[in-house]
C-alpha positions, 0 to 999 in steps of 0.5 A: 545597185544590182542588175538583174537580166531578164532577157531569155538566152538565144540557142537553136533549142530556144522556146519560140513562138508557137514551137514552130520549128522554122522560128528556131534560130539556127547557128552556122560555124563558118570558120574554125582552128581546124580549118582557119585561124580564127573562129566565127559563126553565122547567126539566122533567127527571127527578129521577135526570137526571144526577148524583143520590142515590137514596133508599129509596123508589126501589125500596122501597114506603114506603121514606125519601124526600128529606125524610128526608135529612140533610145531614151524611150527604151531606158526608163524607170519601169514599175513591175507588177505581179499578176502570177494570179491571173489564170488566162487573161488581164483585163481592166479589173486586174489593172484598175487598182494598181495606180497606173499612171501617166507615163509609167512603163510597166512590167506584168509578171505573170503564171508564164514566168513559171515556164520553161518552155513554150505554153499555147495557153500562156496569159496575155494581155486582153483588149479590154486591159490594152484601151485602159493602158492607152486610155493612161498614156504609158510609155511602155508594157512588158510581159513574160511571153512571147507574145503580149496577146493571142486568141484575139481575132484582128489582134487588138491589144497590139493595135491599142498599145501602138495607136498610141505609141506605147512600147512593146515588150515581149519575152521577159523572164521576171520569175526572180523579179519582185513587185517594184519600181526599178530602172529598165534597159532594153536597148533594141539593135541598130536595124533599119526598117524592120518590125521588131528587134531582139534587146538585152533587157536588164533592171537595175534595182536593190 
């Protein structure tokens, strides 16, 4: 069995959102050997900095937060599908003849896994491929973005997913990751209330 990690790092020079600075997360020394006897950093960053789960709240006024979160939901066989052709957009024709079952959480690996940075123009997930998943019943849908969509005025592909309590992963890294099936880890923090969490996403496989 191997573990592949496929979390992005957290630094101040992170990609992030849009590259808008006020995302960067921010690293404070509090205390050090010059000054103390031990050493210890403060740590400021936005819950959907880097590889994180989205919760209904994010875009739905009342909607579940991290405290509804069930960790057995967030360790799952997940299906990886290669979709690196995809100039732009997923949609449901890019979906229809890959067997998506009930129940699956899958994991789009896409063109975006071969930036470093952030790309404004980075594939997403369209609202036509968004209703086919919901219309399934998967548990969950992962890409290698930091967002699952863009350019979609009312943001309805997030709105699809978490109509029906799909789980949302942004943020992966999948460029080392082949077509397959493997057991996915993404366990979010013990946070309460909040809109998303940052997770240490892992697949163990062969």
């Amino acid at each position: 069995m191997k573990i592949y990690d496929i979390s992005m790092e957290i630094h101040p020079d992170m990609p992030v959102y849009k590259d808008l600075p006020s995302k960067k997360p921010t690293f404070k020394n509090v205390a050090n050997f010059t000054d103390s006897s031990h050493y210890e950093t403060d740590v400021n960053m936005n819950v959907h900095s880097g590889t994180h789960v989205d919760f209904n709240l994010h875009m739905i006024d009342g909607g579940d937060t991290s405290s509804e979160a069930k960790l057995d939901h967030y360790i799952s066989e997940a299906r990886v599908f290669d979709l690196s052709y995809v100039l732009e957009t997923i949609t449901k024709e890019n979906l229809v003849n890959l067997a998506i079952r009930k129940n699956d959480f899958v994991l789009f690996k896409t063109r975006n896994s071969q930036d470093e940075g952030f790309n404004p123009n980075f594939v997403f997930v369209g609202e036509s491929a968004a209703n086919y998943l919901a219309e399934i019943g998967i548990k969950g849908v992962g890409i290698d973005a930091l967002g699952i969509e863009r350019s979609q005025t009312g943001h309805p592909t997030h709105k699809a997913l978490m109509s029906k309590n799909i789980i949302i992963l942004e943020g992966l890294r999948l460029a080392n990751i082949r077509s397959g099936t493997y057991t996915l880890i993404a366990l979010p923090l013990k946070l309460r209330g909040l809109d998303a969490s940052p997770v240490r996403a892992i697949l163990l496989g062969n």
